[in-house]
N, C-alpha and C positions, 0 to 999 in steps of 0.2 A: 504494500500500500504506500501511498505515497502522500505528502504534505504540501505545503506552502515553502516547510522551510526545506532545507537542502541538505540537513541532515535528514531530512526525509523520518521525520516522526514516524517512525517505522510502525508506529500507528498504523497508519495509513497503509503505509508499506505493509505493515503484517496482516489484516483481516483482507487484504485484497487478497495475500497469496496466499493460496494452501493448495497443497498438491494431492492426487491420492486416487481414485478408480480409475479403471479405463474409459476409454468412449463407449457412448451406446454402440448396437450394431446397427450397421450401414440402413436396415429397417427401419430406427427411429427416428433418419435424419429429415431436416426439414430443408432440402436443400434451397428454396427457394420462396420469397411471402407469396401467398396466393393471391392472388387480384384483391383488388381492395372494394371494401366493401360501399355500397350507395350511400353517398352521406359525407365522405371526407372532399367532397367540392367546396366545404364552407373553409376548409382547414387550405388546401393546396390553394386557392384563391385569394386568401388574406394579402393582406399589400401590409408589412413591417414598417410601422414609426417611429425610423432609429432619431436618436436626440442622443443629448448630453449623457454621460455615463455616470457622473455625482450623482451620489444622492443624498449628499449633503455636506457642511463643513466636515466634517471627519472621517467622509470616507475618501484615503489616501489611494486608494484603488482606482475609482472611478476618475479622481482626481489626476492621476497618472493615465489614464487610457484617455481623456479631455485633451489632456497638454497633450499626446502622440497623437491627435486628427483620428480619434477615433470614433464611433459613433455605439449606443447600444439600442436595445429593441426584446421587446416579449413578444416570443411566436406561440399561439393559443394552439394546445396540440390536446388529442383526446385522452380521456385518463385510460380507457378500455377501445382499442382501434378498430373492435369487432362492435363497439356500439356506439359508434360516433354523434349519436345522439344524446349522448348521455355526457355524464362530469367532464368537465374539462378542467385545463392545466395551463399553465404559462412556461416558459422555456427561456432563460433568459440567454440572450448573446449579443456578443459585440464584434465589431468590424473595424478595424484596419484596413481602409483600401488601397489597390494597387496604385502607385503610382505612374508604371509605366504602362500605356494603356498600348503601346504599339505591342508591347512584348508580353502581353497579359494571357497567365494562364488561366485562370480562374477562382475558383476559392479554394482556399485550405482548411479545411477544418480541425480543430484541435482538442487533444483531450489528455490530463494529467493524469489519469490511471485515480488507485482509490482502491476499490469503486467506492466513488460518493466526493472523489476530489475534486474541487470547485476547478472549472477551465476559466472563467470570465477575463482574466487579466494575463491568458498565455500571448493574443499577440504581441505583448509587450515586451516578452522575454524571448518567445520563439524568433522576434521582428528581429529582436537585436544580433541572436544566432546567426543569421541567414544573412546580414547586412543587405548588400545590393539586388541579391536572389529575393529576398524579401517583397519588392517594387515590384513584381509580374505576378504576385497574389494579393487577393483580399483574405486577409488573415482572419479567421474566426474564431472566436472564444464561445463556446458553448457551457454554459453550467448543465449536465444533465437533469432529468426530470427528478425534483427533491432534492436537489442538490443547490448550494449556496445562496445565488438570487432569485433561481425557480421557484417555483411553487413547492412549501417545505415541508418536511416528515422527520420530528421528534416524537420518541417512545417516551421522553423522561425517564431515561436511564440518573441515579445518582454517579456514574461513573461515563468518560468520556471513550473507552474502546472496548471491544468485545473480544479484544484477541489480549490474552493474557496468558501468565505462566499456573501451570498444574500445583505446583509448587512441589516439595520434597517429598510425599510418602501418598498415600492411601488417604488418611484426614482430608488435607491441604486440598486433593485432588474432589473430592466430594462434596469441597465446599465451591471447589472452580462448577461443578456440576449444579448446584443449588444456583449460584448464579447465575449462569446460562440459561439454565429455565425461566428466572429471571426476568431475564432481561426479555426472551421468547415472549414471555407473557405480557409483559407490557408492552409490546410494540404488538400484539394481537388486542388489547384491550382499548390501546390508544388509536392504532393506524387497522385496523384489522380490515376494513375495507377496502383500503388503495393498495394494503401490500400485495395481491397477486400483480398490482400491476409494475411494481416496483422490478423493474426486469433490465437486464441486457439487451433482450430483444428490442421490448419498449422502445428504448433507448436509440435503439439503431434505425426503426420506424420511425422517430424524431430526426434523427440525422437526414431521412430519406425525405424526409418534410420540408427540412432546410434547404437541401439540395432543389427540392421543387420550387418554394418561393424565392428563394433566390434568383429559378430562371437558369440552372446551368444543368445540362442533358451532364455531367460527370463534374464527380470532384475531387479533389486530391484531398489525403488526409494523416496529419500526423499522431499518433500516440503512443506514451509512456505507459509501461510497464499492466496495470489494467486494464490499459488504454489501448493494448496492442489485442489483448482478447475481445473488447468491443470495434476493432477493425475487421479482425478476423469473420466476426459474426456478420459484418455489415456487408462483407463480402459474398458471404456463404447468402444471406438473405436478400441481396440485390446483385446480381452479380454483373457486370460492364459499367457500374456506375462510377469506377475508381481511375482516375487519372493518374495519379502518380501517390505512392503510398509508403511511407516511413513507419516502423513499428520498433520501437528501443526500448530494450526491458523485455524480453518476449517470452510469454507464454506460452504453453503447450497446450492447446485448447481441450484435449485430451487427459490435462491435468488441474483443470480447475473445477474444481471440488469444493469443499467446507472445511478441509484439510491441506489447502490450496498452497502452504507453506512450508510442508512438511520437507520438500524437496529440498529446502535451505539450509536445514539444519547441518550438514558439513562445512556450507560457502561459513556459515555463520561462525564455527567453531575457531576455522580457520582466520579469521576475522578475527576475532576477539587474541588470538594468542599472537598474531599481526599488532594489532592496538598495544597490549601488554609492552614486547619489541618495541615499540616505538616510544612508548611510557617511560619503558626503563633507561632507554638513553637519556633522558632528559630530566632523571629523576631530581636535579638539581632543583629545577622547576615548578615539581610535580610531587616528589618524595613519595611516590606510591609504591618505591621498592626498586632498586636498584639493577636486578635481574629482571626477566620474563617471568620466572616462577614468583617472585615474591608479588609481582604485580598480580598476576593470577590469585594467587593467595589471598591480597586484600579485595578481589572478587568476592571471592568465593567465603570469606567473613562478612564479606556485607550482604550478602543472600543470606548466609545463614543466621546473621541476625533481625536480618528482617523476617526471618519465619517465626525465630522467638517472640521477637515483638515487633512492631511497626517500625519505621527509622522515622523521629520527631523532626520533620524538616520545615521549619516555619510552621506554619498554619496545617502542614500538610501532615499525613500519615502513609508512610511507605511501608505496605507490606509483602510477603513474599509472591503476590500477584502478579506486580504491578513494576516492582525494583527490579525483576530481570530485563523488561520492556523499555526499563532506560537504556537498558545496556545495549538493547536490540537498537533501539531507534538511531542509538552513536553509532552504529553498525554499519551503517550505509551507503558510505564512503572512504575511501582513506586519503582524501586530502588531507592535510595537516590543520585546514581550519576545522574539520571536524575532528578529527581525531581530540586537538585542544580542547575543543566545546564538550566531547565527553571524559577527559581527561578532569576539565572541571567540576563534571555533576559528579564523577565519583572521587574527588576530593574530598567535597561536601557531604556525599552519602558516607564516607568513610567515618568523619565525622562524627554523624549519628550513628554510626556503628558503634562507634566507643563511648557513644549516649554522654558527648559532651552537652552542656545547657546551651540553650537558644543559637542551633544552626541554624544556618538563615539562608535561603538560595537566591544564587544572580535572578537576572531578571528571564533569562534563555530558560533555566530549570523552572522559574513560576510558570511558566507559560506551560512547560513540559506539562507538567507537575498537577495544574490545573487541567487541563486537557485529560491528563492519564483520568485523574482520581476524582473532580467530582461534576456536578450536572452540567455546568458548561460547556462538557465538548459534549452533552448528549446527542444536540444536532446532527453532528457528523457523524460520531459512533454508531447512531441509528438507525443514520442513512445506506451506510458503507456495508452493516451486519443485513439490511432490509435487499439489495443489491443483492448479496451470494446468495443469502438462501432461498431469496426470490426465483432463482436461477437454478439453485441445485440443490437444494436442502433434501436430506434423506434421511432415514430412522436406521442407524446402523449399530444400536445401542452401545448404551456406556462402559459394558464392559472392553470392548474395543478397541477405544481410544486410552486406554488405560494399557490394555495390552501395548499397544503401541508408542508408549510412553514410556513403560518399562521395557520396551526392546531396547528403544533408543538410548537409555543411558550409560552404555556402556561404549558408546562411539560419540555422542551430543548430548554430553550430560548439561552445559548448560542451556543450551536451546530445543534439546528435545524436549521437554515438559511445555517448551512454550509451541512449539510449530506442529506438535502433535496430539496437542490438549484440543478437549471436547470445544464444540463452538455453540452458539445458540442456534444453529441450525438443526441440532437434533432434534429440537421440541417445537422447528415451524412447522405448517401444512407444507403437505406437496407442492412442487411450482404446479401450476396452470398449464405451463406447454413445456415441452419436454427441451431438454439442455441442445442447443444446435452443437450438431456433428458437422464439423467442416473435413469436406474432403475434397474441396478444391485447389486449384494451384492459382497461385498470384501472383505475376510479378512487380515482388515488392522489395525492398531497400531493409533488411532487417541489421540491424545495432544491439550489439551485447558485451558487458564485460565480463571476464571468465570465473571472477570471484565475486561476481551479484551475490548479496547476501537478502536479495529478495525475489528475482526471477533468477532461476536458476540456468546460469550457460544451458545448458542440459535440453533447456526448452526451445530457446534459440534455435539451438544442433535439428532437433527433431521438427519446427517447422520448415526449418531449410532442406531438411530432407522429403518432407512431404511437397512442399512448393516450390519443383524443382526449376521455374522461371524466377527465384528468387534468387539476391544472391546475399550473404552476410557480411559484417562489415564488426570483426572480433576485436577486443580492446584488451590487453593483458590488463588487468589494473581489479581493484576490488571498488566496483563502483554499482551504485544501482542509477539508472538515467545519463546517459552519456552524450547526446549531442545539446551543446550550449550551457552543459552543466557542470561537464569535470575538466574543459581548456585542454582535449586535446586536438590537434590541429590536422591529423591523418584523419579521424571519425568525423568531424565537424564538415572538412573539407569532402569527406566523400559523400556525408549528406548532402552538400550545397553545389556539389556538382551534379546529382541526382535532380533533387529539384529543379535547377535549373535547366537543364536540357532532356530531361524524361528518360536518360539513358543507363542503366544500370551498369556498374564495372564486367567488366569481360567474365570476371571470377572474383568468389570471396577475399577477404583484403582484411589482414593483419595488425592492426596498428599496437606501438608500444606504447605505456603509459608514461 
């Protein structure tokens, strides 16, 4: 799952991915939407009234897509596409338009992965990626339906993620189970009616809407990391509508599940004892221990103090839920501004490890911190958990993931309890329409680095080997999101040669971090 921020609140990062069944058979797939049904002329006919994007002194966002000549607009789209008579939706996005009208390809549409991450202010960052390639698109920001500015769906969760750690034993793990039903239950008591609609598909049927009022017979479209799974899908359900297609972070469609993360749990091991290394060199700085081993060490006491009791971090309460999820979320990159940014939340959790009086956290961990643990980030956590299981929830009972938990610790002891703990999708209904089976080929422009600690290389490999007009574009480095995000100039450059001319490399392409 993915964030705003670039540590990638593995938040985000985490309830998007979980890995785990195979695909339906080839019988269940929906290779294609069926003719649409009488009634959505009122929807393909609307004419968008884009304006100013503020929406008022403090929103910085709007405020920045303003200053970059951008414009926004709510496109009214159905809650249920099969009864277009019935509730409707708003959809919020914004535009960036082409500048160069002689060299104009047409729209790009965008989407930050999640599920449930706000797109609305991606032309602003993808704009800058892309520099001059930028000028022969109208860049679009899309928030999906229930998501950010769209029309919104909070359960009231007291916690802001659904993806959390099992914690150490048989107890720990029973109470991750009470919560999940939980949280299931409130968002059936709260949302109970819109969640079948809360879908992938939905979603792509939105996209195919935009493409219509917009006026462009195809579009091109880029997404991160969830974002490549809802490309995938839009493909498999509209298929010749795609212009030129970027997918970074790649899933295995094949492996998005409710356990959709599971496949991370080595990127992630490996990851953390990478972080440690780099900890320990600079222990000068850091004093979290001088080796890799001792830095692991004050891990692995501040987990296990957090199962004893909470870590008292300001206002907040860290228990052994929630305190491995920090570690996840630092996970996500190894640039050095992240690596420092969790280098300093677990200074501070160290801290309360040793139950000094009144630790107090920067202002990066309040943010964390409030998000993680209480109703604040409900919005989003609700959205993001309403997303998968809308999609693929199934009753695979709890002794299972338990199993699966105890395999794992004896190769991912500190992420397996978190990437292969139970989710709230045990306790939704069945989705509505059954999970699309993509078995087509696309040629499409895929971006992966090989130690993703949240799309697993793994997934990459195997869409490139099913979509054999596709070609990959590998990044040694431990990154999750790679073009405009981790500065390197081999992936950046072979995306914006792609874009620009429609032409994919001869052969997959290597770049060093």
């Amino acid at each position: 799952m993915r964030t705003t921020t670039r540590m990638h609140l593995a938040v985000a990062g985490a309830a998007a991915l979980v890995c785990g069944a195979a695909a339906l058979p080839a019988s269940a797939a929906q290779p294609t939407e069926p003719p649409a049904p009488a009634g959505l002329e009122r929807f393909t006919s609307q004419h968008l009234d884009w304006r100013g994007c503020a929406l008022g002194p403090d929103d910085t966002t709007g405020q920045e897509l303003d200053a970059a000549g951008a414009r926004c607009a709510d496109l009214t789209v159905p809650l249920d596409y099969a009864d277009p008579e019935g509730r409707t939706l708003t959809v919020a996005l914004s535009r960036l338009p082409a500048s160069d009208e002689e060299g104009r390809v047409g729209p790009l549409l965008l989407n930050n992965g999640g599920p449930g991450g706000p797109s609305l202010e991606m032309p602003l960052t993808v704009g800058k990626a892309m520099g001059e390639v930028a000028s022969a698109y109208d860049l679009i920001g899309m928030d999906p339906r229930f998501v950010g500015r769209s029309t919104p769906l909070d359960c009231g969760w007291d916690v802001g993620s659904g993806v959390f750690s099992a914690g150490p034993d048989r107890a720990s793990f029973q109470g991750a189970v009470a919560l999940q039903r939980d949280l299931a239950q409130r968002c059936e008591r709260t949302n109970g009616e819109v969640l079948p609609y809360v879908t992938t598909r939905n979603t792509a049927r939105d996209m195919d809407l935009v493409r219509t009022v917009l006026g462009a017979e195809r579009i091109s479209y880029l997404g991160y990391s969830y974002g490549s799974y809802l490309g995938q899908v839009y493909t498999q359900m509209f298929p010749g509508r795609i212009e030129r297609m970027v997918l970074d972070g790649v899933l295995d469609p094949a492996r998005y599940t409710q356990t959709l993360l599971a496949d991370s749990g080595p990127a992630n091991e490996r990851a953390l004892r990478a972080w440690a290394s780099w900890a320990a060199a600079r222990d000068d700085t850091y004093g979290l221990g001088d080796s890799r081993e001792k830095v692991l060490a004050t891990v692995e006491r501040i987990l296990r103090e957090a199962d004893e009791e909470p870590l008292r971090i300001g206002d907040f309460r860290l228990d052994a839920r929630y305190a491995p999820v920090v570690f996840f979320m630092g996970l996500g990159s190894d640039l050095d501004e992240n690596r420092d940014a969790l280098a300093g939340f677990v200074r501070t959790m160290a801290r309360a490890a040793d139950r000094e009086p009144d630790v107090r956290p920067d202002a990066l961990l309040t943010e964390v911190l409030t998000f993680l643990t209480t109703k604040d980030g409900s919005e989003q956590g609700s959205v993001q958990m309403a997303i998968l299981c809308g999609d693929i929830a199934e009753r695979r009972g709890v002794a299972s993931y338990w199993k699966a938990i105890q395999k794992s610790r004896a190769t991912t002891p500190f992420a397996g309890p978190l990437v292969n703990n139970v989710s709230a999708c045990e306790f939704w209904d069945s989705p509505v329409e059954a999970p699309t089976v993509v078995d087509n080929d696309v040629p499409a422009l895929l971006v992966n680095a090989t130690g993703d600690t949240r799309t697993a290389y793994s997934g990459a490999r195997q869409v490139r080997e099913q979509w054999s007009s596709s070609r990959l574009v590998t990044v040694k480095a431990g990154q999750h999101g790679v073009f405009g995000e981790y500065g390197n100039a081999c992936a950046d450059g072979q995306v914006n040669a792609y874009l620009a001319t429609g032409e994919l490399p001869g052969r997959d392409v290597t770049c060093r971090s």
